[in-house]
N, C-alpha and C positions, 0 to 999 in steps of 0.2 A: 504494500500500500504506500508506503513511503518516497519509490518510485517516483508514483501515478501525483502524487502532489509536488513532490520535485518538477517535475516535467512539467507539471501547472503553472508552479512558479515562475519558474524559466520562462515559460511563454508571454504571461502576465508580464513579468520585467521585459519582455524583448519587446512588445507591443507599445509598453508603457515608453519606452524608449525612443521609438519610431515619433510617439507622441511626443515625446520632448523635443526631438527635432524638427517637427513641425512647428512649436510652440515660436523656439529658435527663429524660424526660418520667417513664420510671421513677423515675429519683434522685427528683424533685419530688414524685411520687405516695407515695413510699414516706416521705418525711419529713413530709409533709401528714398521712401518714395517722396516723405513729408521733405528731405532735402532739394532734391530734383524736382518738385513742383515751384519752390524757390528760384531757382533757373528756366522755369516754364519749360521745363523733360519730362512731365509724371512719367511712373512705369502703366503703360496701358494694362489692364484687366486686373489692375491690387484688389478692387472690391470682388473679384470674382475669387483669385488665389486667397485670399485669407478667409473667406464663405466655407471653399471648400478644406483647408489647410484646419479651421476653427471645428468642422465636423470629424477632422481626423482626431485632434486636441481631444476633442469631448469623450467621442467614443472610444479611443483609443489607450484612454486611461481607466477608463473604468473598473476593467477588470482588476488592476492593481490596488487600486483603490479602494476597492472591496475586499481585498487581502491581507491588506494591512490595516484596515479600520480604518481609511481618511476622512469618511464621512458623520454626520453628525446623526448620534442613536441618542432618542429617546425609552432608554429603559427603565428608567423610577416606576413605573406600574412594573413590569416584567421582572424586576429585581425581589420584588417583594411577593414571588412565588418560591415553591422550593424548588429543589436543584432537579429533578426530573421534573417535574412541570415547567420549569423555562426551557430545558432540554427540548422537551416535545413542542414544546412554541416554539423553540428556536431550529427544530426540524422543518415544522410544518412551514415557515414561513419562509424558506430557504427552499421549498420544494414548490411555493406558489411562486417566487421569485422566479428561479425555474423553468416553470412553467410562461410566465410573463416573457421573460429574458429569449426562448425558444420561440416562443411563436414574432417577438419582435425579428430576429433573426431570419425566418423564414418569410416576412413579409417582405425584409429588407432584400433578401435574397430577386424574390418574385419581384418587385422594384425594380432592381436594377434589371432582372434581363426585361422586365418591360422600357425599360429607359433604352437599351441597349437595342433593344428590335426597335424600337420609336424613332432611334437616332440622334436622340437629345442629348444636346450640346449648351454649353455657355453662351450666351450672345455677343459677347467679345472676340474670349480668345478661342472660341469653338472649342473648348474642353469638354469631354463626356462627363457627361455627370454619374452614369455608372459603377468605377471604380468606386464611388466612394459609397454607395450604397453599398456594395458586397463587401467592401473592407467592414462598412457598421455589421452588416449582418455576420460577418466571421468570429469580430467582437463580442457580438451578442451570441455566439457559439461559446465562446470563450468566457466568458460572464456566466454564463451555465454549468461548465468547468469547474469555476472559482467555486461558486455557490455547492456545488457536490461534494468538493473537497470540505469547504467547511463544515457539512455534514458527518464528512469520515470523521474531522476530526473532532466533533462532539461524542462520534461514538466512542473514538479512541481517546477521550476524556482529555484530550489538548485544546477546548478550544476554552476561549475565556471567557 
């Protein structure tokens, strides 16, 4: 089992990484462009690259960020159950997650090859907008991942 969450890890961080270089690449793009607008140069299509750069950002952390607890839990009710009844909250809610996170994934999936048979593109730079729909949806594969693991490791009594 140990593995199967290593390998989780792993991905989560390589994703999350890709994310931070996009994040990067925003910052740069967006102060490249505020200078070069100065000189009357904008870089043509910024609002398009940081649209679609910003949904890599989002998605693309998530999984991580569910791994490491980055986000904000309200458990002061949940705390004040015993330790197998949060357990079993903390199953169940991990498997509607889940369940959300999977069918986001395959919507996202169905998306993009409709964007992809459509032929939708940006209106600037003619960029497909595609790519980034099946990148969200792999995420949200991924997010499903996360979310199972933290299941294992309630059973295996590791989780906090």
């Amino acid at each position: 089992m140990g593995w199967f969450l290593d390998k989780v890890w792993r991905l989560s961080r390589y994703i999350n990484f890709i994310s931070g270089v996009s994040l990067t690449f925003i910052m740069l793009l967006t102060v490249s462009d505020i200078i070069l607008r100065s000189f009357r140069k904008p870089i043509i299509g910024t609002f398009e690259i940081v649209a679609f750069s910003g949904a890599v950002v989002i998605g693309f952390s998530i999984p991580l960020t569910t791994w490491v607890r980055g986000h904000v839990y309200t458990d002061f009710l949940v705390m004040r159950f015993s330790d197998k009844t949060r357990n079993i909250f903390h199953i169940v809610t991990r498997c509607m997650g889940m369940g959300l996170f999977f069918l986001i994934g395959l919507e996202l999936i169905k998306y993009g090859m409709d964007l992809k048979k459509a032929g939708e593109v940006s209106p600037t730079l003619t960029m497909p907008f595609y790519p980034v729909a099946y990148g969200l949806g792999v995420c949200s594969f991924i997010q499903c991942l996360v979310l199972l693991c933290d299941i294992f490791k309630t059973f295996g009594g590791k989780h906090e």
